[in-house]
ROMAR-575256 format. One line per field, with one value per residue: residue number from 1; x, y, z of N, C-alpha, C in turn. Coordinates in nm, 2 decimals. Layout:
N
nr: c(NUM;...)
nu: c(X;...)
nv: c(Y;...)
nw: c(Z;...)
cau: c(X;...)
cav: c(Y;...)
caw: c(Z;...)
cu: c(X;...)
cv: c(Y;...)
cw: c(Z;...)
END
This chain:
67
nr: c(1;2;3;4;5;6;7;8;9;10;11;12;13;14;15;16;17;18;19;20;21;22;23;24;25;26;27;28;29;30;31;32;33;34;35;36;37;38;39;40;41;42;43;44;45;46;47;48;49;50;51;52;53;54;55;56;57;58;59;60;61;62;63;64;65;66;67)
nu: c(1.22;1.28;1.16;1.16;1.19;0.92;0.73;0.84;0.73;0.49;0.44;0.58;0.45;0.24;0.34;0.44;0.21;0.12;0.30;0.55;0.88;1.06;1.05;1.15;1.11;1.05;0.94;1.11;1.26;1.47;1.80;1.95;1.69;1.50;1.31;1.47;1.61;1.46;1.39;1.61;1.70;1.49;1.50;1.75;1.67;1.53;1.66;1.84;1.65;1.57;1.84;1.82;1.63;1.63;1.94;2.26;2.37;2.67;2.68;2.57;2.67;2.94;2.80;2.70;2.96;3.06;2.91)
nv: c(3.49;3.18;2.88;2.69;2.94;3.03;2.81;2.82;3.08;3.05;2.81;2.80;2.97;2.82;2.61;2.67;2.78;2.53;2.39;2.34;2.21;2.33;2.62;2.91;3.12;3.36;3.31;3.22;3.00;2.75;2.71;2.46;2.26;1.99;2.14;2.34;2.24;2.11;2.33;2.43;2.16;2.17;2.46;2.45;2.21;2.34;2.53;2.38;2.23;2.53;2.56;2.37;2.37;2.64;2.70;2.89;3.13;3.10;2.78;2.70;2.78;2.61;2.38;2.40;2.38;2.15;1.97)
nw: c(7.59;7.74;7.72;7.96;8.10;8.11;8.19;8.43;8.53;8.56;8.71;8.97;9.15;9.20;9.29;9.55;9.67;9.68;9.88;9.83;9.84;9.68;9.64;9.77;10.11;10.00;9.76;9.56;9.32;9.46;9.40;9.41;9.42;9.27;9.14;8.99;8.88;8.68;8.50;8.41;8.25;8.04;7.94;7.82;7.65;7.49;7.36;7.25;7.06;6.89;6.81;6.63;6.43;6.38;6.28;6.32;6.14;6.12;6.14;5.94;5.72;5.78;5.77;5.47;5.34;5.40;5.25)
cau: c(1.20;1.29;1.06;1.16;1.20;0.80;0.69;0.87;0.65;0.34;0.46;0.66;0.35;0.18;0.40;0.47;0.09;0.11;0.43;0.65;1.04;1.16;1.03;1.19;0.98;1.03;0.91;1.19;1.31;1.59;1.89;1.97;1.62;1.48;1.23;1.54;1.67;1.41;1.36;1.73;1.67;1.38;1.61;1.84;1.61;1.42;1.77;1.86;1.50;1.59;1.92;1.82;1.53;1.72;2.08;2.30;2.47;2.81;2.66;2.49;2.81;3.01;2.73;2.71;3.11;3.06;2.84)
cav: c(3.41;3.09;2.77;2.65;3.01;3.06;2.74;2.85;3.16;2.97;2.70;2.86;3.05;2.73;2.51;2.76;2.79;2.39;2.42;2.24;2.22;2.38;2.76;2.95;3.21;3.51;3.25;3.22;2.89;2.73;2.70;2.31;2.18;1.96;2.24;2.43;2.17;2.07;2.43;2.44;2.08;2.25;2.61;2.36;2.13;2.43;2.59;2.27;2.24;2.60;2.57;2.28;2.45;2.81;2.77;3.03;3.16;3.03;2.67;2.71;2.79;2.49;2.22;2.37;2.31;1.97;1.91)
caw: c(7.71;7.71;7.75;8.12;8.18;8.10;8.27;8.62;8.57;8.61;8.80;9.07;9.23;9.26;9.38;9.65;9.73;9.77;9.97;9.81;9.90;9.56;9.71;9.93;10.16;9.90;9.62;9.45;9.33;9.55;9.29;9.48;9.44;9.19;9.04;8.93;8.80;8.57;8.49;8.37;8.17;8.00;7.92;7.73;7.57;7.41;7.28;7.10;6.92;6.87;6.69;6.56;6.32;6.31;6.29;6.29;5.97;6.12;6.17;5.78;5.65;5.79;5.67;5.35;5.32;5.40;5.11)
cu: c(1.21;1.18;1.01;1.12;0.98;0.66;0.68;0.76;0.55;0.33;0.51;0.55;0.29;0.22;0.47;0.34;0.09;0.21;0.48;0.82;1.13;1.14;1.10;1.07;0.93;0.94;0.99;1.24;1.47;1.68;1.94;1.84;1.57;1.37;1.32;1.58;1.63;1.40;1.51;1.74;1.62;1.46;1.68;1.79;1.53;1.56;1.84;1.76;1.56;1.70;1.89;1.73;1.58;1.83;2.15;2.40;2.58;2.76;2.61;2.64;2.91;2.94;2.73;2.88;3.11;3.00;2.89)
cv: c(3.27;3.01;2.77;2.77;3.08;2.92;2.77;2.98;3.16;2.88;2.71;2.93;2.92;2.66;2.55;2.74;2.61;2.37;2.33;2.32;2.27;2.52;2.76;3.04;3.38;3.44;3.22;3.05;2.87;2.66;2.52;2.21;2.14;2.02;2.33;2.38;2.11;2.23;2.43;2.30;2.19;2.37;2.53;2.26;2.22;2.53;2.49;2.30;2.40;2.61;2.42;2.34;2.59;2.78;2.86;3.01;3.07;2.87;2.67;2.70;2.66;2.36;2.25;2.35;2.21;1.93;1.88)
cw: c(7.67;7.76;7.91;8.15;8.24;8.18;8.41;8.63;8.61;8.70;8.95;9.20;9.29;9.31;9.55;9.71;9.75;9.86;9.96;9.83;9.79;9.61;9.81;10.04;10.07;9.80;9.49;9.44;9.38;9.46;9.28;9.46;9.27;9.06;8.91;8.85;8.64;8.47;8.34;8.23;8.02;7.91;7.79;7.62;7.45;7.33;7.20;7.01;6.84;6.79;6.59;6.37;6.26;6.36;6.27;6.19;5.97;6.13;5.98;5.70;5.69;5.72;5.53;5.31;5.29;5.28;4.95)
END
């Protein structure tokens, strides 16, 4: 599970129970609103950090070339 995706799980209920404009009436976040958006940020910001610390073999293998 990714970062954002474990924030929206907590955050989504509540921001529904304050009634904000990122919910729809099921509870789902509205793909256009700026909740989703940050959500999606977040998704991506946590898969950098993530290859940044564990790269993948094919990424290990090109830097050590370079060296």
């Amino acid at each position: 599970m990714k970062l954002g995706d474990a924030i929206s799980t907590v955050a989504t209920p509540i921001a529904g129970a304050l009634g904000m404009d990122c919910v729809d009436e099921q509870g789902q976040l509205k793909p256009e609103s700026f909740c989703a958006k940050r959500k999606a940020k977040v998704n991506d910001y946590s898969d950098a950090v993530w290859d940044f610390l564990w790269p993948s073999s094919k990424n290990k293998q090109q830097t050590e070339n370079k060296i």
